[in-house]
N, C-alpha and C positions, 0 to 999 in steps of 0.2 A: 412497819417496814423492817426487814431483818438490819442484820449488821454489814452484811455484803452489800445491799441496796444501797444501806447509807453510804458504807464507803466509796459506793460507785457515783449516785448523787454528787458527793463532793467532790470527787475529781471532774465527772463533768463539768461541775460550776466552775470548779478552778479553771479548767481548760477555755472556758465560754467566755469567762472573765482575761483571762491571757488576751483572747483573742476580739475581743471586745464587740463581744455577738450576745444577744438578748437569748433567753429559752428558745422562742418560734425561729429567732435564725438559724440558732445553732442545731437544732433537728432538722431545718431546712439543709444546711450544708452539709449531714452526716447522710439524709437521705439516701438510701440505695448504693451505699457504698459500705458494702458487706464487711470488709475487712477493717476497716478505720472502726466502723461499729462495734463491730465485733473486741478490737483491740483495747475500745473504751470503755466497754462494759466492764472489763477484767482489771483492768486501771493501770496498765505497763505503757499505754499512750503516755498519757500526765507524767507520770515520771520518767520517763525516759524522757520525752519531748524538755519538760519545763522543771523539770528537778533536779534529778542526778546522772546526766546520761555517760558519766565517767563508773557507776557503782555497783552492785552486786548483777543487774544486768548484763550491764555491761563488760563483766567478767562473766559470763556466760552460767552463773550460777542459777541453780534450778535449770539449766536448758538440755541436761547431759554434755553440756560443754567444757566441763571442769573448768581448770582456773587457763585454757588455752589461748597466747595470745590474739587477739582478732584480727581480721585479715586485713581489714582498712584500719590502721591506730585513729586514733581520734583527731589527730592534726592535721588529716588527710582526706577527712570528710565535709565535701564539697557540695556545693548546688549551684547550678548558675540561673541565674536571677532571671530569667525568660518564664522559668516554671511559675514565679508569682509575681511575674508582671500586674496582674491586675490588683495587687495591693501598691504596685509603684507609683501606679495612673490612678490612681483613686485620689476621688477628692477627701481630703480632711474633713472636710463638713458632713459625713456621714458620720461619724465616729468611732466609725471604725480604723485598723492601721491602717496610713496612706504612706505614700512616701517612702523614697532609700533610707530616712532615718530610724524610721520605725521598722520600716523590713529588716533591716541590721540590726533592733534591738528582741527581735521573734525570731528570728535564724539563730542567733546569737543562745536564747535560752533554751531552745529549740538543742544547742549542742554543734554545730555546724561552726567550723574553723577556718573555713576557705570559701570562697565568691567567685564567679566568673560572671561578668557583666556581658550584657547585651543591649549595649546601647548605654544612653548616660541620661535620659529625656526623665521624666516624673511629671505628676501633675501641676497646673501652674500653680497653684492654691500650695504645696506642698514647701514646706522650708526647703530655703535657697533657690526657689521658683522650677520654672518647667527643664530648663536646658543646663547639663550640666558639664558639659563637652567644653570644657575651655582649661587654662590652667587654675584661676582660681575656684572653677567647681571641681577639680581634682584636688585641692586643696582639702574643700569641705567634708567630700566626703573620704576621702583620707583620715581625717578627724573621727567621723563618726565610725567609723572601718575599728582605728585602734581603741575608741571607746569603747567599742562590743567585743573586743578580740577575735576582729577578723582579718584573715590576708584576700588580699586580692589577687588569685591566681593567672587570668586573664581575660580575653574579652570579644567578643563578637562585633568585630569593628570595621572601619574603611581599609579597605584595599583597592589599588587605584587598577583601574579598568585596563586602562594601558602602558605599555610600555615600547619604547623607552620611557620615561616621565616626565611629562610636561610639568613644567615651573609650579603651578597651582596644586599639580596629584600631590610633586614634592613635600612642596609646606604642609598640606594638610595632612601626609605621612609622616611627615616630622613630628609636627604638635600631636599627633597618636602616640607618636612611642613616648615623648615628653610627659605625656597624662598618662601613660600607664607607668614610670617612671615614676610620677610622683606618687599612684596609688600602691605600687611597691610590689607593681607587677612583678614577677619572670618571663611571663609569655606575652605574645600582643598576638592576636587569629583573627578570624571572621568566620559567619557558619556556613559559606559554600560552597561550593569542590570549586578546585582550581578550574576548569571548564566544561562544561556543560556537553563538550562534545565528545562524542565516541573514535573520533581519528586519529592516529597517529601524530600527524600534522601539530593540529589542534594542542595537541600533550607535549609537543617539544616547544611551541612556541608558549605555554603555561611555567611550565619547566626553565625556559629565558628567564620569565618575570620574576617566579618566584624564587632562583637565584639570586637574582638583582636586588630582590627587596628585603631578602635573607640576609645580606649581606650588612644594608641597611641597618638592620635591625639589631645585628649581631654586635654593628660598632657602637649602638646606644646601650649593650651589655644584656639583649630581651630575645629570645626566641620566636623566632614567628611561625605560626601554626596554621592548616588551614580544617575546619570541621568537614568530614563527611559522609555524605546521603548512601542511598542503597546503589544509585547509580553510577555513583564511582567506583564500585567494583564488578560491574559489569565487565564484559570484553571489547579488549581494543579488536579494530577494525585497522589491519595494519596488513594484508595481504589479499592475495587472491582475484582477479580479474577486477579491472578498473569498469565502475561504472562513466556515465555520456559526461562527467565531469569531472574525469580521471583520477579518483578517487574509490582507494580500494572498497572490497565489498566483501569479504571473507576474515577469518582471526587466528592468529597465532596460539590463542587459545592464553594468552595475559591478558591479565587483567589491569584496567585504567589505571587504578591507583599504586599497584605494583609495579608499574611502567614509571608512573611517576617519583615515587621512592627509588628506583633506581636511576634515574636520572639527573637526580639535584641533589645539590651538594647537601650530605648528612653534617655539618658541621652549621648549618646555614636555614635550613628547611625541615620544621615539625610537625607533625599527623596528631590530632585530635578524633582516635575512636570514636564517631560513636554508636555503642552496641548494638544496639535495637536495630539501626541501620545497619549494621554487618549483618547479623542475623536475616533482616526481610532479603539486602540480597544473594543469602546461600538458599533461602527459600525462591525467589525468584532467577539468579541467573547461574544455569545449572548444564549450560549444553550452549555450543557454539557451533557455528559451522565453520569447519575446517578449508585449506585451500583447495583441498582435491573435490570442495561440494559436500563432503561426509560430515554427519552430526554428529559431535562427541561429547560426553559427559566429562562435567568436572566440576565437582561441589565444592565449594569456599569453605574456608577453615579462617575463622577472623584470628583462635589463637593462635594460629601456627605462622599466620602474619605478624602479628604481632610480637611472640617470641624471637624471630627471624630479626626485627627490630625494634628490640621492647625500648633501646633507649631513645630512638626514634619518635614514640606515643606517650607526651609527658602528660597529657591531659587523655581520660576518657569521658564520657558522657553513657553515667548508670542510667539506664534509663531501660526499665522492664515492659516486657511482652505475654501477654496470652495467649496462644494459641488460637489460631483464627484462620482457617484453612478457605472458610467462604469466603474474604475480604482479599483484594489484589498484593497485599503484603504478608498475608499467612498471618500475621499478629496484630494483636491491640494495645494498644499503650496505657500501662494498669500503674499504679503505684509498685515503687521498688520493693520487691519480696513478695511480691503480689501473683506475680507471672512465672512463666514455664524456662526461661533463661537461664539457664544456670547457672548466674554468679561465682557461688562458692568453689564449683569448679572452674571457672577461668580464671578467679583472682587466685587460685592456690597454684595455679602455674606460673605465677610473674611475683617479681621482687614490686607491691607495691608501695611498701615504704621508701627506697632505693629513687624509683624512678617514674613511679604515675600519680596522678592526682585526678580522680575519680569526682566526678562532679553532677550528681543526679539532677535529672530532667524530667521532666514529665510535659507533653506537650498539650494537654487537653486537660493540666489540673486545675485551671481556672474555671468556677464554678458559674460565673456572673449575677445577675440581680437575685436570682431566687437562692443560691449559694454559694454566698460573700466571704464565706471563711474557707473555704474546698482547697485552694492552694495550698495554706497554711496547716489544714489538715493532713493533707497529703507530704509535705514536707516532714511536720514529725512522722507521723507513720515511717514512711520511707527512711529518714537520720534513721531511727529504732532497728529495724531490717538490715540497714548499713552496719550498724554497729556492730550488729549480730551474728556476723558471718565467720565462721570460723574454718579454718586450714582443714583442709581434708585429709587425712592419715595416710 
C-alpha cells in the first residue's frame, strides 16, 4: 500500500469511526455519491468535517484563494436539522448516532455554529425521550446546544391556522415563542408560504394574520419568519375579467410573495429564502397572462429580491441544485457545492455577516437502511463547500 493509500485508509477509518459505521456501512453510505467519494479519497472531507474546519482550508490556502476572507465566516454556518432527521428518529440501539444529543455532538465537530429546528420530536428510546416541545425540553436541549457550541437560529414550527386567534392558537403561540426563547432563538418561522393560494384576496387576508402574529412575536423580542416554496413566487391573480365566482382570472404581472413583502409591516414580518426554491421558480414561472389576454415574459431574479430587502431575509436555506431540465423543477437537490447554483455569486452581492444566516438543506440527504450515515456525510461535505466560498473580485 503506498503512502497516500494509507493516509486515505486512516481518514476513512476516522470518519467511519466519527460516525459510528462499520467498513460495509460506511461504503454502503458513500455508495454512488461521486463527490463525497471523491472528496474522501483526497482526505479534505476528515479534516475539514472533524478536525480543523477553522485552518489552512479554510483560509483558502492551496485553493488560489489566498488568505481571502470567506463569504459565510464560520459563526454563520448553519444547517437546519430536517436535512438529518433521520439520525434524530433513530433508535439508539443500533449504535449508531440517534438523537438531538448526538446530532449536536457531529454538527458540532463537523464545524457547524447555528441550528434551525424543525420540530422538537426524536426517537422515544433517545435521551430525554420522544417529545421535546415543552419548556423543560427547551431546557435540555439548550444545555446540549451550549455544550457543543451551538445557537439556535430558528425553527420550523406552529402557526396558528387562523385568525383572529382563538384562546387555544393563542397559548400554544405563546409557549412557541417561550421555547424558542429559552433555546436562544432570534427568529421563530415555519416552512410554508403564508397561503397556498394565488389570489389577491387570499394574500391580503395572509397579510392580516401575519401582522398580528409579527407583532406577537416582536413583543417576546423574536422575529417571525415564514419559509418559502417555488410557488410563492409565482404570479398573483389580481385582475382581469372575473371568473362564475367573481374571482379574478388574469395578473398584474406581481409576484405572490412580493405582494406579500409589500404589504406587511417590515418591522413585524420575515422571509426565509429558500434558494433552490427561488431558482425552480425562475425556471418554472416565467410568463403570465396579462389583463388585455397577452402573454408576457418576466423571469425572477431571487437576488434582486432579495437586495431590494436584504434586511427583510434573516435566514436563507443553502440548499444546492443540478441542473435537470427533464424533471418539472429543472433541478435536483445535490449536496451544497455540488450543483449548478451559483452561490459564490449571490452571496458576494449581500452583507452576509451583517444580516443573513445561511442554513443548509438538503431534502433527500437521508440515506435510510442501506445508508445510515448519508446525512451526516452530506453535511460535512456541504459545511466544507460552505466554508470554501470566497468573494468574487
Amino acid at each position: 500500500m503506498s503512502a497516500h493509500e494509507e493516509e486515505t485508509d486512516e481518514v476513512t477509518g476516522a470518519l467511519r469511526r466519527r460516525l459510528g459505521l462499520n467498513r460495509r456501512q460506511f461504503l454502503a453510505a458513500t455508495t454512488g455519491v461521486t463527490a463525497v467519494a471523491a472528496v474522501s479519497a483526497a482526505g479534505p472531507l476528515a479534516s475539514a468535517a472533524y478536525a480543523s474546519p477553522d485552518g489552512d482550508q479554510e483560509r483558502g490556502q492551496g485553493h488560489g484563494h489566498g488568505h481571502r476572507d470567506p463569504l459565510v465566516p464560520d459563526f454563520k454556518r448553519g444547517i437546519i436539522l430536517y436535512t438529518v432527521r433521520d439520525v434524530i428518529s433513530r433508535d439508539p440501539a443500533t449504535n449508531l448516532p440517534a438523537g438531538f444529543r448526538r446530532v449536536f455532538e457531529e454538527l458540532s465537530r463537523i464545524g457547524y455554529k447555528q441550528v434551525e429546528f424543525a420540530g422538537y420530536g426524536q426517537h422515544a428510546n433517545a435521551e430525554g425521550g420522544a417529545n421535546l416541545e415543552s419548556v423543560e425540553g427547551a431546557r435540555l436541549l439548550r444545555r446540549w446546544l451550549d455544550d457543543n457550541g451551538l445557537k439556535a437560529q430558528g425553527n420550523h414550527g406552529f402557526i396558528p391556522g387562523s385568525w383572529p386567534l382563538t384562546q387555544a392558537d393563542l397559548d400554544r403561540f405563546k409557549l412557541t415563542l417561550e421555547i424558542a426563547n429559552i433555546l436562544g432563538m432570534e427568529h421563530v418561522g415555519t416552512g410554508g408560504d403564508p397561503t397556498d393560494s394565488a389570489y389577491k384576496a387570499d394574500w391580503d387576508l395572509a397579510a392580516q394574520k401575519w401582522n398580528g402574529l409579527g407583532s406577537i412575536a416582536s413583543a417576546a423580542g423574536l422575529k417571525l419568519y415564514t419559509h418559502n416554496h417555488d410557488a410563492a413566487y409565482g404570479f398573483l391573480v389580481d385582475e382581469g375579467p372575473l371568473d362564475e365566482l367573481g374571482r379574478p382570472t388574469r395578473s398584474s404581472g406581481v409576484r405572490k410573495l412580493e405582494y406579500f413583502l409589500d404589504i406587511t409591516n417590515r418591522r413585524h414580518v420575515y422571509l426565509e429564502m429558500d434558494i433552490f426554491w427561488a431558482h425552480v421558480a425562475q425556471y418554472r414561472y416565467r410568463s403570465y397572462v396579462a389583463r388585455n389576454g397577452s402573454t408576457r415574459t418576466d423571469v425572477f431574479d431571487p437576488l434582486k429580491l432579495v437586495r431590494r430587502n436584504e434586511k427583510r431575509f434573516p435566514l436563507f436555506h443553502a440548499k444546492d441544485g443540478k441542473s435537470n431540465t427533464a424533471t418539472g423543477n429543472g433541478y435536483d437537490m445535490v449536496p451544497f457545492g455540488t450543483g449548478d447554483i451559483d452561490y459564490g455569486a449571490f452571496f458576494s452581492k449581500l452583507d452576509i455577516a451583517r444580516h443573513h444566516n445561511p442554513m443548509y438543506e438538503q431534502d433527500n440527504a437521508p440515506g435510510g437502511a442501506e445508508e445510515p450515515g448519508r446525512s451526516l456525510q452530506y453535511a460535512a461535505l456541504s459545511y466544507k463547500n460552505l466554508a470554501a466560498l470566497r468573494r468574487r473580485r
